[in-house]
C-alpha positions in Angstrom: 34.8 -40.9 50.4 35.5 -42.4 46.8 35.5 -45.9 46.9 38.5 -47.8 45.7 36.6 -48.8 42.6 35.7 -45.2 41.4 39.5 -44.2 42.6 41.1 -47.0 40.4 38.6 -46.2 37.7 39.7 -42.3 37.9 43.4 -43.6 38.2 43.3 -45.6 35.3 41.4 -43.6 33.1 43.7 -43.0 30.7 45.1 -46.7 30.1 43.3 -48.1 26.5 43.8 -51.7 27.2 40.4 -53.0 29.1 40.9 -53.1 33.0 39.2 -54.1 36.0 39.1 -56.1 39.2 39.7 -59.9 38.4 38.9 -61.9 36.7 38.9 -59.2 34.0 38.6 -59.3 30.2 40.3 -63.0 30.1 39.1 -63.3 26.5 40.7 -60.0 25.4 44.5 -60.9 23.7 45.9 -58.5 26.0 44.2 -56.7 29.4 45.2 -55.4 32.7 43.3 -56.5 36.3 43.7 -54.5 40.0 43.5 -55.6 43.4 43.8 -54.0 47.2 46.1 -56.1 49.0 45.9 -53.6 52.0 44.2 -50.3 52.9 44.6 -47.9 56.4 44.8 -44.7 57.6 48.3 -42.5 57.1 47.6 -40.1 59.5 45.2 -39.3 62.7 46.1 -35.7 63.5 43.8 -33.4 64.5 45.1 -30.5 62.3 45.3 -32.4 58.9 43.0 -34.0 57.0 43.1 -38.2 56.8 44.7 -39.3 54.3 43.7 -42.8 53.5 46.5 -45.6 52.0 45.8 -48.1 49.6 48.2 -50.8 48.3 47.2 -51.9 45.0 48.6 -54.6 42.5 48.2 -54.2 38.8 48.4 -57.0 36.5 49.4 -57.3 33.0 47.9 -60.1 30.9 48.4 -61.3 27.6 47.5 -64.2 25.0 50.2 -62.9 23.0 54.1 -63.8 22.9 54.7 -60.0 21.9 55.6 -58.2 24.7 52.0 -56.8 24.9 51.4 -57.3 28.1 54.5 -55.6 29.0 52.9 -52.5 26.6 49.8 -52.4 29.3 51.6 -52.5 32.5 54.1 -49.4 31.0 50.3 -47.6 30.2 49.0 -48.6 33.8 52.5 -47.3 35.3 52.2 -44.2 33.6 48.4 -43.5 34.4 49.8 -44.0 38.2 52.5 -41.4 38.4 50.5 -39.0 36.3 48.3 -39.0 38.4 50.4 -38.0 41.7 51.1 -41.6 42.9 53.6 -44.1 43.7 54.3 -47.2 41.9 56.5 -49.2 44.5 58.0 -52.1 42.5 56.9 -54.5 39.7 58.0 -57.9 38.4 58.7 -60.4 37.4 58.1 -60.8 33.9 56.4 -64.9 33.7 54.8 -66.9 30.6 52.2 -69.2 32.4 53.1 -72.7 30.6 49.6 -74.3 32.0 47.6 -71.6 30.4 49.5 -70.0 27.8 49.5 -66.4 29.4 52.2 -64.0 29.7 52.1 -61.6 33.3 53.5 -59.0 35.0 52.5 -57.3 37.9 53.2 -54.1 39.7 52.3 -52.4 43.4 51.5 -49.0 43.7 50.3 -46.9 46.9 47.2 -44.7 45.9 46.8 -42.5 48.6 43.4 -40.4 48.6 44.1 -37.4 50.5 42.1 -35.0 53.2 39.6 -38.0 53.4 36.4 -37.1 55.6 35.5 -39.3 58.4 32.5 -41.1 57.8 
């Protein structure tokens, strides 16, 4: 089974502002970071392969007051969908005033299908 690493970097692929798990490229202007808030099993059936649920937050950060930050969530949202999942909700858009950082955030469900038992 791909772990969620490799299946965020696969997911994500396509986004050209620098992403990872936190606490990221904090010294980029503008970056994205991920993080599993929940993982299980969608199905136990003996006739259908297990498909495998992950619930994962994307964050959009920026150093900038020009809606950048907004610009690398709208890449991360589209990377998602393109790639046959489920962006859930996202929001709200908030400027940090103790550290001078503009965020948003979005959930998704990732869901890796016909997942062998290990």
């Amino acid at each position: 089974m791909q772990d969620i690493e490799e299946l965020m970097d696969s997911v994500l692929a396509s986004v050209t502002y620098p992403c990872s798990q936190p606490p990221g490229y904090a010294d980029e202007d503008t970056y994205l970071t991920w993080n599993e808030t929940y993982c299980g099993s969608l199905t136990k059936a003996s006739n259908v392969g297990t498909r495998i649920r992950h619930l994962v937050q994307i964050h959009g950060w920026s150093h900038l007051a020009d809606s950048s930050h907004r610009a690398a969530l709208k890449e991360a949202v589209q990377a998602v969908m393109d790639t046959g999942h489920r962006v859930i909700h996202w929001g709200p858009d908030d400027y940090e005033e103790d550290t001078g950082i503009h965020h948003i955030a979005c959930t998704c469900e990732i869901v890796q299908v016909n997942v062998e038992e290990e």
